[in-house]
KEKE-3310 file (N, C-alpha, C; in steps of 0.2 Angstrom, whole numbers, plus 5000, padded with zeros to 4 digits):
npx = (5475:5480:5477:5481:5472:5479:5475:5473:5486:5492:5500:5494:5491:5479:5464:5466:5479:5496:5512:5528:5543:5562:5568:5581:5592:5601:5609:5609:5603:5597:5586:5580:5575:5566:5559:5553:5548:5539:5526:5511:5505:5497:5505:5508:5517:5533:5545:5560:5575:5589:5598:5602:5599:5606:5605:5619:5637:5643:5635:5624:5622:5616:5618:5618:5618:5622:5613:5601:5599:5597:5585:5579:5576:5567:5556:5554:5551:5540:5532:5528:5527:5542:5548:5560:5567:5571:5584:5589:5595:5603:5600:5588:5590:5597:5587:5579:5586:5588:5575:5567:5548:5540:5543:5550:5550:5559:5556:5566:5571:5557:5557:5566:5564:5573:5577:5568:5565:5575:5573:5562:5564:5574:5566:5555:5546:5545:5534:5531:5527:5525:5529:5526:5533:5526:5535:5547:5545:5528:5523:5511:5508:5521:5524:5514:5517:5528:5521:5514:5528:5529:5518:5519:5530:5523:5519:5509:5504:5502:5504:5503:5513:5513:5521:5521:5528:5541:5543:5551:5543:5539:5532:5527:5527:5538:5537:5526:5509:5500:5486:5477:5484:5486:5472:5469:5476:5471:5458:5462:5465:5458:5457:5470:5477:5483:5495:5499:5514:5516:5530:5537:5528:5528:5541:5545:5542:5531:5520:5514:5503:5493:5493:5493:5478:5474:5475:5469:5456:5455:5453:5465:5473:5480:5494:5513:5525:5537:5547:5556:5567:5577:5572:5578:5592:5593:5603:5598:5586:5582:5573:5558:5556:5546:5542:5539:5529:5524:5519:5510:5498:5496:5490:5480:5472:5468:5452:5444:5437:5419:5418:5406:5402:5401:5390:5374:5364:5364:5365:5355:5347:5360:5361:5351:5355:5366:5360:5356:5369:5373:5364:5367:5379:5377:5372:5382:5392:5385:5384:5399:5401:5394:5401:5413:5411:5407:5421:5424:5419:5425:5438:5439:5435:5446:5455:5451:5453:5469:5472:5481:5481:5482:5475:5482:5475:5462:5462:5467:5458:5445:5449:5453:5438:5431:5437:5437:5421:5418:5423:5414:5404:5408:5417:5435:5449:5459:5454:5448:5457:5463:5454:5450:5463:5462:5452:5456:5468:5462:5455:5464:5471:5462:5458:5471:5472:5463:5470:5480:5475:5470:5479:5485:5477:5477:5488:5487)
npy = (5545:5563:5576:5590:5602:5608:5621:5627:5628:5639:5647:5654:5646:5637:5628:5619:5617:5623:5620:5623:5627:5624:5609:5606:5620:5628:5640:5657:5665:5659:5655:5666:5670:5661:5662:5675:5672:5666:5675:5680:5668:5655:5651:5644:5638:5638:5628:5620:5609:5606:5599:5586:5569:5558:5547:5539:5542:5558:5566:5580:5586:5596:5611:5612:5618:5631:5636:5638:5649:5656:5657:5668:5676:5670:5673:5686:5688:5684:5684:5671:5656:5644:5629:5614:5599:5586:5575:5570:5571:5585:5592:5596:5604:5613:5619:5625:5633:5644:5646:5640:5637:5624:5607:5593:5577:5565:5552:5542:5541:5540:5528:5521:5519:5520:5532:5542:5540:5547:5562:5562:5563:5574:5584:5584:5594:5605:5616:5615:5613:5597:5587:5570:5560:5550:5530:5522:5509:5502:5503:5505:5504:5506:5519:5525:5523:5531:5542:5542:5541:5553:5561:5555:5563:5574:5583:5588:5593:5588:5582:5572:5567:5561:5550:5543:5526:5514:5504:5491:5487:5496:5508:5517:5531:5538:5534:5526:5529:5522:5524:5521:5518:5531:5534:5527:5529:5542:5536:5527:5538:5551:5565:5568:5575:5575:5578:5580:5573:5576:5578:5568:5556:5557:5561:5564:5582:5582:5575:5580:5589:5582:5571:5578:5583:5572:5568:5579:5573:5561:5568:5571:5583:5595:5600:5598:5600:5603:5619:5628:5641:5639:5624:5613:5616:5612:5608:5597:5581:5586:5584:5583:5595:5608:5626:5640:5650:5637:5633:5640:5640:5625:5626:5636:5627:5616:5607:5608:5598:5598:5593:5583:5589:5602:5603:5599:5595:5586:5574:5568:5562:5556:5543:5537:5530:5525:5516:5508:5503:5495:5485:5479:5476:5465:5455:5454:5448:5434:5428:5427:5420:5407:5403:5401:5390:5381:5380:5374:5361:5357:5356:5344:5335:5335:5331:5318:5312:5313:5326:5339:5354:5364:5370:5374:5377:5378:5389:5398:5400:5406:5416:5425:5422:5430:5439:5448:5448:5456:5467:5470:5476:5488:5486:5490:5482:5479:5480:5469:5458:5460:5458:5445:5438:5439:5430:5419:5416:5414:5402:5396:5393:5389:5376:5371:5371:5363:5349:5348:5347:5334:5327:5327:5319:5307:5304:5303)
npz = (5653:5657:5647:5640:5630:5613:5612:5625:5628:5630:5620:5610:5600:5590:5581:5568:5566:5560:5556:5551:5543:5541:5537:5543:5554:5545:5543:5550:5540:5530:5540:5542:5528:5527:5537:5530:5518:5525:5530:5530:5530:5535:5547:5562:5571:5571:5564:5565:5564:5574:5582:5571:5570:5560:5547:5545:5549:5544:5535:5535:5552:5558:5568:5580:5597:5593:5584:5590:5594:5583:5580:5589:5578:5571:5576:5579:5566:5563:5574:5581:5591:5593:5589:5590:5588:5601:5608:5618:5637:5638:5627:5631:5640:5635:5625:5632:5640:5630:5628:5621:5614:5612:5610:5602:5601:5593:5578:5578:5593:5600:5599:5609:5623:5633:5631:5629:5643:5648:5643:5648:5664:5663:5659:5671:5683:5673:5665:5648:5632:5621:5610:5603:5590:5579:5582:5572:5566:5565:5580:5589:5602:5610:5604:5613:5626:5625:5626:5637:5647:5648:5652:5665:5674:5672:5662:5653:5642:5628:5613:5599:5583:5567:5557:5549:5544:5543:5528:5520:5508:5502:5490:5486:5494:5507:5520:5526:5527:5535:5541:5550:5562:5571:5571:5579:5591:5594:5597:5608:5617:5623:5617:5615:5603:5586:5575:5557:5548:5534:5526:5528:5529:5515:5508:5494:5489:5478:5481:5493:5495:5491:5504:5515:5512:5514:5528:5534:5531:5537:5550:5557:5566:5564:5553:5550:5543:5532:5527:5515:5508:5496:5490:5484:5487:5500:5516:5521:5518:5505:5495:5500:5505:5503:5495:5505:5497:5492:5500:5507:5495:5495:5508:5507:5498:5507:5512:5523:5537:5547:5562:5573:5584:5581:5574:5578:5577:5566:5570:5574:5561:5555:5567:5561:5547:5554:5563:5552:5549:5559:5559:5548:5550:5560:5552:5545:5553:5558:5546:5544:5554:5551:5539:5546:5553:5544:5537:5548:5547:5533:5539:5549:5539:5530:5540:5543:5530:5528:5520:5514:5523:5514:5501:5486:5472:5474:5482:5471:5466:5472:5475:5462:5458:5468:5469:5457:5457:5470:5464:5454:5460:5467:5474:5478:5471:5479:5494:5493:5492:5503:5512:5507:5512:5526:5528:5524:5532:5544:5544:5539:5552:5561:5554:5555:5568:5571:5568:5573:5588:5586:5586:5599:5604:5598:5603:5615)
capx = (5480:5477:5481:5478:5470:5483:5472:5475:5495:5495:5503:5488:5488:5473:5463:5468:5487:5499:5519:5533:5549:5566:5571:5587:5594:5608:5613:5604:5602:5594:5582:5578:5574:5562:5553:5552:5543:5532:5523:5505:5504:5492:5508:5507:5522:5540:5549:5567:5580:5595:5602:5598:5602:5605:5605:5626:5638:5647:5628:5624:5620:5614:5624:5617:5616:5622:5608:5596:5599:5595:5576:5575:5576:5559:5550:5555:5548:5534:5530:5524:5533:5546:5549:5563:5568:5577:5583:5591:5595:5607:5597:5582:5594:5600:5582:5575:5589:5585:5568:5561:5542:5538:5549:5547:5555:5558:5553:5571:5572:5553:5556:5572:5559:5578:5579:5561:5564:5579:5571:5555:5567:5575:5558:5554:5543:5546:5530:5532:5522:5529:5526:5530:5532:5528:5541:5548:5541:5520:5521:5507:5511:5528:5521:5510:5521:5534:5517:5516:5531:5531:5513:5521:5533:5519:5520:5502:5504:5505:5502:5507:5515:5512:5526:5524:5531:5545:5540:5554:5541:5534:5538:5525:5529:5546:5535:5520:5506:5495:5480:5473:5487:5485:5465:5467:5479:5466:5455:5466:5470:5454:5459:5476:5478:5489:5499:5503:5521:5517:5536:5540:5528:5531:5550:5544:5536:5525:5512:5512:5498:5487:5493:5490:5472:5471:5476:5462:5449:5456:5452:5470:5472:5485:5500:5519:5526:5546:5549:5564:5569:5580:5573:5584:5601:5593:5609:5595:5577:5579:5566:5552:5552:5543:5545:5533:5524:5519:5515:5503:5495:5494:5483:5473:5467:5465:5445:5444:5430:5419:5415:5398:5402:5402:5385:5374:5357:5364:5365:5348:5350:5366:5357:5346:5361:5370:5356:5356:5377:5374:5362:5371:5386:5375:5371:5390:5395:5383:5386:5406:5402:5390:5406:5418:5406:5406:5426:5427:5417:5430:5445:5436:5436:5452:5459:5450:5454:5475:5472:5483:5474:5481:5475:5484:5470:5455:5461:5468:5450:5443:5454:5450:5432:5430:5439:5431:5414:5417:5426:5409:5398:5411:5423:5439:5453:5464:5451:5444:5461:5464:5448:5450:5468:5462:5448:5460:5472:5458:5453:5470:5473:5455:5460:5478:5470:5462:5475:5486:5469:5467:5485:5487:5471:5482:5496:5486)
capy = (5551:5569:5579:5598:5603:5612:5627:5631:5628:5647:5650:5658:5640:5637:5623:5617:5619:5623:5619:5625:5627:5619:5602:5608:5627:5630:5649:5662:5668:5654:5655:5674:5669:5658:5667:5683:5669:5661:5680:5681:5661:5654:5645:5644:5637:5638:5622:5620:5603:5610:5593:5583:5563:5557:5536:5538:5549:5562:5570:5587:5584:5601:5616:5612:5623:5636:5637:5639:5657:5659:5654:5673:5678:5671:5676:5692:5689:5679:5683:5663:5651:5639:5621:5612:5591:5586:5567:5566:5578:5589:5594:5599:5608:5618:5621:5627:5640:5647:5649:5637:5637:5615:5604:5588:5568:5560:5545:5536:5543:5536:5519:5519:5520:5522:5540:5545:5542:5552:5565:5564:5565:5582:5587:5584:5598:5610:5616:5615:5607:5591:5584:5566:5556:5540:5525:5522:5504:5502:5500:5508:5503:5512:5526:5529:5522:5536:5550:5538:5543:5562:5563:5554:5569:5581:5585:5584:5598:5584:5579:5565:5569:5554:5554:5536:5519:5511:5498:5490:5485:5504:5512:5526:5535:5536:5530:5522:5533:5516:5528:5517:5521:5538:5535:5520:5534:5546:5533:5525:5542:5555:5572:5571:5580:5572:5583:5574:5576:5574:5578:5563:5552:5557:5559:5568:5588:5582:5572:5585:5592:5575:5568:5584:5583:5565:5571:5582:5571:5556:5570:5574:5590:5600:5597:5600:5603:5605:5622:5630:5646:5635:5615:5611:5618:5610:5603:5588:5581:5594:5583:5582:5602:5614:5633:5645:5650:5631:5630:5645:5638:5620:5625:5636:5622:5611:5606:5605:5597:5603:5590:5581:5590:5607:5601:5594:5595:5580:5566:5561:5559:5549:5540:5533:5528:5521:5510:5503:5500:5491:5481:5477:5472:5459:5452:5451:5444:5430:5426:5425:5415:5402:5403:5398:5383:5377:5380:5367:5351:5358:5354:5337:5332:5335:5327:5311:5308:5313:5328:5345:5361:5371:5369:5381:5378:5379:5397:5403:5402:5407:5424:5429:5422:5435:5448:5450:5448:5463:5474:5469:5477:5493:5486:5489:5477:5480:5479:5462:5456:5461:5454:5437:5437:5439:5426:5414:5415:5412:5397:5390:5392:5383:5369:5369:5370:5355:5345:5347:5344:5327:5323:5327:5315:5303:5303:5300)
capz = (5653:5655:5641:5640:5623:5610:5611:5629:5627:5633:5616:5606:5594:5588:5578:5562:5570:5555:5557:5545:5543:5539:5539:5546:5552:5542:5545:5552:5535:5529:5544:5540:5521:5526:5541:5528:5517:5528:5532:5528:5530:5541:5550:5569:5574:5567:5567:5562:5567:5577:5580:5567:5568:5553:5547:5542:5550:5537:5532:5539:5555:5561:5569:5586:5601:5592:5581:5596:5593:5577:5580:5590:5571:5566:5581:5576:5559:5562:5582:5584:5594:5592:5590:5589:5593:5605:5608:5627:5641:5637:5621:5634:5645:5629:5624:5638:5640:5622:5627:5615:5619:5611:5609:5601:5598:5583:5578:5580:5600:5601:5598:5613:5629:5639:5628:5631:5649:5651:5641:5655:5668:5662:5660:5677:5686:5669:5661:5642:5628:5619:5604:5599:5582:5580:5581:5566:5565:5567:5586:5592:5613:5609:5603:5618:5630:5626:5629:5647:5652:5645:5656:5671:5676:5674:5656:5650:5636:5626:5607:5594:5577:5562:5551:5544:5545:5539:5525:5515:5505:5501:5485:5486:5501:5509:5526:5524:5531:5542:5543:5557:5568:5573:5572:5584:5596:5597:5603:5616:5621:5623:5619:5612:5595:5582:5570:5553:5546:5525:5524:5530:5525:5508:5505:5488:5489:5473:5484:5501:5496:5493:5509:5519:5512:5517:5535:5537:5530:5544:5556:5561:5570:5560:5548:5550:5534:5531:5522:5515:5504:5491:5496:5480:5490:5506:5515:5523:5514:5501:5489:5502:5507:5499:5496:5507:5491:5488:5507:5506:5491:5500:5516:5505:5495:5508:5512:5532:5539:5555:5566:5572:5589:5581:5571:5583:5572:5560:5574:5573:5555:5557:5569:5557:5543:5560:5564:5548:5549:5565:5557:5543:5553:5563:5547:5542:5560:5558:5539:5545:5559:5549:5536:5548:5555:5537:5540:5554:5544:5529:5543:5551:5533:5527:5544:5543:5522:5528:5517:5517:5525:5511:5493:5480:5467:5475:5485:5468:5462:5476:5475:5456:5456:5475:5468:5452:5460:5472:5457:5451:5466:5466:5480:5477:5472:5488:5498:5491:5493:5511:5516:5508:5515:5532:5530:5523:5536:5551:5541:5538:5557:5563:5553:5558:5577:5573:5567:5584:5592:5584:5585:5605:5607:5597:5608:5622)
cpx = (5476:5480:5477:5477:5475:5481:5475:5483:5494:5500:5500:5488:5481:5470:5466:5478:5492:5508:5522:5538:5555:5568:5576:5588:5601:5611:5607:5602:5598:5585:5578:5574:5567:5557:5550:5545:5536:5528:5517:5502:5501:5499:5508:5512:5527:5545:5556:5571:5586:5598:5597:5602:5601:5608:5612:5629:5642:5641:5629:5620:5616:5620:5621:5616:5617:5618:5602:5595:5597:5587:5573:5572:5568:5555:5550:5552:5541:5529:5524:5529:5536:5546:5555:5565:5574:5576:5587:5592:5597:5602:5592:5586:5595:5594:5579:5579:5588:5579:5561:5555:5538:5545:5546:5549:5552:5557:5560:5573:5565:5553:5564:5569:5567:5578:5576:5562:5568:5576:5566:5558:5568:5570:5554:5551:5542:5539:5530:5529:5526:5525:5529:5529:5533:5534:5541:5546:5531:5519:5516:5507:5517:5526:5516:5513:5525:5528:5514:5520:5533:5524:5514:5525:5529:5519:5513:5499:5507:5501:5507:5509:5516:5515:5527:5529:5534:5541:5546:5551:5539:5537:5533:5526:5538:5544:5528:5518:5502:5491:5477:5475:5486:5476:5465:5471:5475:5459:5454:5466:5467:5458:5467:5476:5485:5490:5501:5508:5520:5523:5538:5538:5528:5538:5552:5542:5531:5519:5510:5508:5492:5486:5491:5483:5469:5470:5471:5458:5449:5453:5458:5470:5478:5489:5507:5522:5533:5547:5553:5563:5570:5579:5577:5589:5598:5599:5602:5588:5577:5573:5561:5549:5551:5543:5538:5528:5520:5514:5508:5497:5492:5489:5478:5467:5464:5455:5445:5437:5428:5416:5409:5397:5398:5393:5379:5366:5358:5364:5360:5350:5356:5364:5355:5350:5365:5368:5357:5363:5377:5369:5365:5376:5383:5375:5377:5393:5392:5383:5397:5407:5398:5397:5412:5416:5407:5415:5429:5425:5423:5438:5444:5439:5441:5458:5458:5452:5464:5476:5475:5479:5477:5480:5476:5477:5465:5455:5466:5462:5446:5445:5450:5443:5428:5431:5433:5422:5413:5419:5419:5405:5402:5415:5429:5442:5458:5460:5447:5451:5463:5459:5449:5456:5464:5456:5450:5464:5471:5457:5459:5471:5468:5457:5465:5476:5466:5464:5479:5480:5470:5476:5488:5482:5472:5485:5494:5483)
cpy = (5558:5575:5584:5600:5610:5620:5630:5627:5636:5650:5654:5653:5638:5630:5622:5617:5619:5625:5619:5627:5624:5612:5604:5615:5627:5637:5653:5665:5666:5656:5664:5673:5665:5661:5673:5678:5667:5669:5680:5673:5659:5649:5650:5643:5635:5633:5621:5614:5607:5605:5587:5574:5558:5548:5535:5547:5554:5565:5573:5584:5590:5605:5618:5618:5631:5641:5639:5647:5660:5660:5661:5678:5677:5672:5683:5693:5687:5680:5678:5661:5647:5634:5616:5604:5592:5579:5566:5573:5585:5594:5598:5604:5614:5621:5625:5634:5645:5649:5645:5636:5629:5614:5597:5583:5566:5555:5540:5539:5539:5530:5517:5522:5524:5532:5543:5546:5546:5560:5568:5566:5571:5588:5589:5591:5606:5610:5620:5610:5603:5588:5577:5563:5550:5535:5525:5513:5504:5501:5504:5508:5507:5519:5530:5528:5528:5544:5549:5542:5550:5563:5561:5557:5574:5585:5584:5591:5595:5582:5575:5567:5564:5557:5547:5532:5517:5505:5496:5491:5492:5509:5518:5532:5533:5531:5531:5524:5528:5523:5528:5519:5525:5539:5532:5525:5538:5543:5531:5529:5548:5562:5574:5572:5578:5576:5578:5579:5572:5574:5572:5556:5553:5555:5562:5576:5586:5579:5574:5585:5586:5572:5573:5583:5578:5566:5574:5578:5564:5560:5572:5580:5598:5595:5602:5600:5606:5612:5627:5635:5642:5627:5612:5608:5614:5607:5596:5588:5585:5592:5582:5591:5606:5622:5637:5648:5646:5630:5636:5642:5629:5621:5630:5633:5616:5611:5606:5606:5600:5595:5589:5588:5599:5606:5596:5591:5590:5574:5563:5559:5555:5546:5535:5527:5521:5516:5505:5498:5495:5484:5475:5472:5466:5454:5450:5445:5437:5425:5423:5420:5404:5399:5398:5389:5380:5375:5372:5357:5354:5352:5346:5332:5329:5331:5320:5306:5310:5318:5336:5352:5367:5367:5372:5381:5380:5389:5403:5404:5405:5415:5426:5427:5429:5441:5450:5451:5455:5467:5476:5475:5484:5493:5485:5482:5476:5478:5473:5457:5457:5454:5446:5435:5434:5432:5418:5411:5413:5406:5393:5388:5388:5377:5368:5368:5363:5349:5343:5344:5336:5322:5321:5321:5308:5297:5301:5292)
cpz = (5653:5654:5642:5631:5620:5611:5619:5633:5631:5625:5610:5601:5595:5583:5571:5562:5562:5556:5553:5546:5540:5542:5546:5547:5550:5543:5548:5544:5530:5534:5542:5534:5522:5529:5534:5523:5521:5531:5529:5527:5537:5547:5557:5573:5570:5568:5564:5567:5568:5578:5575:5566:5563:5552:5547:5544:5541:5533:5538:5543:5561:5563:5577:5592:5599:5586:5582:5593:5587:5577:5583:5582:5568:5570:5581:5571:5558:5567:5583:5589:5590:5594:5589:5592:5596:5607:5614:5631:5640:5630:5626:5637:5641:5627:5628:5639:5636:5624:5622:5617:5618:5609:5606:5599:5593:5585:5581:5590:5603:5604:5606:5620:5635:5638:5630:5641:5650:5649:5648:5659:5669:5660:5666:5679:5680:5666:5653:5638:5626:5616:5603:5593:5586:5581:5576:5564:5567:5575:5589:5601:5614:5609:5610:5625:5630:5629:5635:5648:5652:5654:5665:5676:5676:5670:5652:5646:5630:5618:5603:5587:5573:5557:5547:5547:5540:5537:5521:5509:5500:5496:5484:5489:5503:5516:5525:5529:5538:5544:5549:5563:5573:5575:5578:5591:5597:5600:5608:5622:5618:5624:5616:5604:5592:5575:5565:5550:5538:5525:5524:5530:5518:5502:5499:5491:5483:5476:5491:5501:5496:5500:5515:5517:5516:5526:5537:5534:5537:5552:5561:5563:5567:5556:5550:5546:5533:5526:5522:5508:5497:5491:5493:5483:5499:5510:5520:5521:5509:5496:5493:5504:5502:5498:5501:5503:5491:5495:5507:5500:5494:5505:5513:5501:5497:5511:5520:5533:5545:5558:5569:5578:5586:5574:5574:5580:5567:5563:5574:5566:5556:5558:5565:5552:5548:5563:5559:5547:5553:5563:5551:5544:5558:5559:5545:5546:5560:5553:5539:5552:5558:5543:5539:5550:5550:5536:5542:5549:5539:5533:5546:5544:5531:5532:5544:5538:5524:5523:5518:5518:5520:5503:5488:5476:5468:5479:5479:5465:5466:5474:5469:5456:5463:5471:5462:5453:5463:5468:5456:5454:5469:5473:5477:5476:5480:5493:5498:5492:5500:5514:5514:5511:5523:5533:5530:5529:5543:5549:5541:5547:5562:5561:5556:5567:5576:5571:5572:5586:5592:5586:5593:5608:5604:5600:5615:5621)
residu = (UNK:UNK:UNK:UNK:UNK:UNK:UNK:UNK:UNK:UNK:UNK:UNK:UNK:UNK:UNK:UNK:UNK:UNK:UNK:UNK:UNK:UNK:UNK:UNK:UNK:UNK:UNK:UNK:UNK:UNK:UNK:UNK:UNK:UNK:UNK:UNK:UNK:UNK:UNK:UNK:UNK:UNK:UNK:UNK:UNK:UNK:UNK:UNK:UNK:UNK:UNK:UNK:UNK:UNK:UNK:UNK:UNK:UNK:UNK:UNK:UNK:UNK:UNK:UNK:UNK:UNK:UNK:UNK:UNK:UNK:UNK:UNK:UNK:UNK:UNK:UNK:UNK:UNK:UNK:UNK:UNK:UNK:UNK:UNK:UNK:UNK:UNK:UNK:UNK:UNK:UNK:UNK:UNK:UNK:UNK:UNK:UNK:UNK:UNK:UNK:UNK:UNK:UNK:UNK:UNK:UNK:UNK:UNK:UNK:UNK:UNK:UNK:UNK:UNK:UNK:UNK:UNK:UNK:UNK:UNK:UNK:UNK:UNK:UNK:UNK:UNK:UNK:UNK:UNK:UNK:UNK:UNK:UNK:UNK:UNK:UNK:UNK:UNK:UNK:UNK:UNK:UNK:UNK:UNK:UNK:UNK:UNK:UNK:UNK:UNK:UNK:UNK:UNK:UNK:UNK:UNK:UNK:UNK:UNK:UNK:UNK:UNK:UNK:UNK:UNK:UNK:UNK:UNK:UNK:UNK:UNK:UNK:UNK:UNK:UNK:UNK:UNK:UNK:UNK:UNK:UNK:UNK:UNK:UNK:UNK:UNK:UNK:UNK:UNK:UNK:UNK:UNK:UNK:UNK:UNK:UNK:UNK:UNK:UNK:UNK:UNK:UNK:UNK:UNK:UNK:UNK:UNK:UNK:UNK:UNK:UNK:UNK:UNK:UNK:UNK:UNK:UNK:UNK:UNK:UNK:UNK:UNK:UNK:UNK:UNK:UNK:UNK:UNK:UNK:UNK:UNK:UNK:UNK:UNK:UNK:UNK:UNK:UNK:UNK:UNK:UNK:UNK:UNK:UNK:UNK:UNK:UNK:UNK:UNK:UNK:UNK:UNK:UNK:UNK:UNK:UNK:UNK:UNK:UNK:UNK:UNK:UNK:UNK:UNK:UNK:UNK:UNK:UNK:UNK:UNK:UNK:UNK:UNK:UNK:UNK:UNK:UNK:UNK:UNK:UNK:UNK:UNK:UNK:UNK:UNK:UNK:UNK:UNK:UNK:UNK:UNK:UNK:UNK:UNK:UNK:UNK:UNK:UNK:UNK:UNK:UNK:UNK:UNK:UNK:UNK:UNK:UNK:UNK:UNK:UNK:UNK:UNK:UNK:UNK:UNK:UNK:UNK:UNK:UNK:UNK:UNK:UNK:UNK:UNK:UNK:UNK:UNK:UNK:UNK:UNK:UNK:UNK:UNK:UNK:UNK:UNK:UNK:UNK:UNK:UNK:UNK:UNK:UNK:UNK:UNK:UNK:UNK:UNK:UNK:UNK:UNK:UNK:UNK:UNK:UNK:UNK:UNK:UNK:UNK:UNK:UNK:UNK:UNK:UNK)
# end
């Protein structure tokens, strides 16, 4: 794909990209309130939902086209650009006539590749930046398939926004950050710049500012950040946005790192450390592969005695005597349970492969 770096957007953004704003525009007077707040704040670009689709109707759903207009209000106050989502044609048609200068899809228009395309369609021949969120599920093909069909009309003023993953299971976050995601998007896809939305993985304002740090320490490229005068009285999100106060105080506490590129006098040193990781990981790959080998006579065994491939007792020993081992050695629990999970799971399916095997040789 080829993507044009945020920086020559033609809109004077710059690195460390900093997005702020309301959830929702509610009045013009609202919208003034916060512009007047966000002055003297490193923000870059003013974001605000004019239509806003919401899980159930009868929630503030925004105040739509007529909204557009209020947005001349913070370019006035602020002289940045504006941003604004938009989820099918008509929404770009409306946008464009405003003047909006990005524009950007949510996560629930992502994941509906038919919305995306009609979007790119009404996009056709326009040159204007474009921001997407992720799907609301971990699809990572989704997610790049929708910044496919943005670049296939000619739209390569393009970046990614991670706003988290639905998890039933997920009582921290309102969308479960999946760190990997976003990492594994900017290695599919040289050169595009991922904006993270803590709003939205959070669901709280009390844990923005940790997950914003987290965000630049992963190496993402800015933060978009929900903020409102009153976020109390917000009429949408009002517990995840922050006051322009708390947002000033937030990105100047955050730590941003500088890249190898911008340091190029520590790559031999690395180098050195890097050798040793690749070495290391020989030693892992041969150690996991003499493992699994021990695996197979395990599965042989248990096929020839009529013997089940799973044995609660032996892999609940296995688990507490692992884990405790690594706690021991200063590896995490989480990460000692991931790992035996995953090792368990290759192993039960080896064996289970050679049980069909033996059975289809059986049959014959």
């Amino acid at each position: 794909m080829e993507v044009t770096d945020i920086e020559d957007w033609g809109l004077g953004l710059e690195k460390n990209l900093l997005i702020a704003g309301p959830c929702s525009a509610e009045s013009p007077e609202q919208i003034e309130e916060i512009a007047k707040g966000l002055r003297g704040s490193p923000t870059q670009l003013f974001r605000a939902g004019v239509w806003k689709p919401r899980t159930r109707p009868g929630s503030f759903e925004g105040k739509g086209t007529e909204a557009l207009g209020w947005m001349e209000i913070a370019r006035e106050q602020l002289g940045i650009p504006i941003t604004v989502e938009v989820a099918n044609a008509d929404h770009v048609e409306q946008a464009l006539k405003a003047g909006i200068e990005v524009l950007w899809i949510g996560a629930r228009t992502t994941v509906n590749p038919f919305s995306v395309q009609e979007i790119s369609e009404a996009l056709r021949g326009v040159d204007i930046p474009v921001m997407v969120k992720n799907p609301i599920n971990p699809d990572l093909q989704l997610w790049i398939g929708a910044l496919e069909r943005l670049e296939k009309v000619g739209i390569h003023k393009l970046a990614a926004i991670h706003r988290g993953f639905s998890d039933p299971y997920e009582k921290r976050y309102r969308n479960k950050p999946e760190w990997s995601l976003p990492i594994h998007l900017k290695r599919m896809i040289p050169g595009i710049s991922v904006i993270c939305d803590p709003s939205h993985i959070c669901g709280t304002r009390e844990i923005v500012a940790s997950v914003s740090q987290r965000a630049i320490n992963f190496g993402l490229d800015g933060l978009m950040i929900e903020t409102h005068h009153e976020p109390d009285n917000a009429l949408s999100d009002s517990k995840q946005q922050i006051t322009p106060e708390t947002l000033k105080i937030i990105y100047e506490n955050l730590a941003f790192r500088d890249t190898i590129d911008e340091h190029p006098e520590v790559i031999s040193e690395l180098d050195k450390f890097r050798h040793k990781i690749d070495l290391l990981d020989s030693q892992l790959l041969e150690l996991l592969a003499e493992r699994f080998d021990v695996i197979q006579h395990i599965g042989e065994y248990k096929r020839e005695h009529n013997l089940a491939v799973y044995q609660p007792d032996r892999w609940q020993s296995v688990m507490e005597s692992r884990i405790k081992a690594g706690v021991n050695k200063n590896l995490t629990e989480k990460f000692m349970k991931n790992l035996l999970f995953a090792i368990h799971e290759e192993s039960v399916k080896k064996q289970e492969a050679q049980l069909k095997e033996a059975a289809t040789v059986q049959k014959s």
